[in-house]
C-alpha distance (Angstrom), angle and dihedral (degrees) to the residues before:
residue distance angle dihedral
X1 . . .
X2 4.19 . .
X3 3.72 95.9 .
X4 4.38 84.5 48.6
X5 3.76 86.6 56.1
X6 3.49 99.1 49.0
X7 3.71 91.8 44.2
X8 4.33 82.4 52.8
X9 3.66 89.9 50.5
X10 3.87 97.9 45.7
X11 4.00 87.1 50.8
X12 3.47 90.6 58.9
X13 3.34 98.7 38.9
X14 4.28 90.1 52.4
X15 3.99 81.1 43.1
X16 3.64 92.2 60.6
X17 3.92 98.6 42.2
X18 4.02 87.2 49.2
X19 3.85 92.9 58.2
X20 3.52 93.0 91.4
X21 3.41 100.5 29.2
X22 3.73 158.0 5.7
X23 3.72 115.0 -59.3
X24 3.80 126.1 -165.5
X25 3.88 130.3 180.0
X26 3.61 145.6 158.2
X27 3.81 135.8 -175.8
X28 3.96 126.3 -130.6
X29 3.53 112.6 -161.9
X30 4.12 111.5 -132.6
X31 3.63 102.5 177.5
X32 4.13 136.2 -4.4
X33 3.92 99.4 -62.4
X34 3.82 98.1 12.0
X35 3.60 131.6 117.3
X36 3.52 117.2 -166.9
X37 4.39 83.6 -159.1
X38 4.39 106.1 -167.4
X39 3.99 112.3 -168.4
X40 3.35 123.9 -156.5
X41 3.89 128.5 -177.6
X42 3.77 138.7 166.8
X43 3.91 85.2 -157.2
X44 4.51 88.7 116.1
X45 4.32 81.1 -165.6
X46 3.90 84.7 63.5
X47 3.88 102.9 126.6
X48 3.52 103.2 -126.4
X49 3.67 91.1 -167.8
X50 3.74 90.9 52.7
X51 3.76 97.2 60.2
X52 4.01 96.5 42.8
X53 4.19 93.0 55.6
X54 4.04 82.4 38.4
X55 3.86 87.9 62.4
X56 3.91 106.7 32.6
């Protein structure tokens, strides 16, 4: 049920970022129920910020 949430609340989060702009991403797996998750946007009001505490 956690790893559902967080999935819901990094789909909004991407959703938000994209609304100005192209977003792209792709997931490497690292270990059995790890996503190594990269974010890329050409959005240049992406907060920066915003994704690093999202992800730590």
């Amino acid at each position: 049920m956690e790893k559902r949430a967080e999935g819901c609340r990094l789909l909004h989060l991407a959703k938000r970022i994209s609304s100005g702009g192209k977003l792209s991403g792709k997931s490497i797996p690292l270990e059995e129920g790890n996503l190594d998750l990269i974010i890329e946007s050409d959005d240049i009001d992406v907060d920066a910020e915003e994704l690093e505490n999202f992800f730590n």
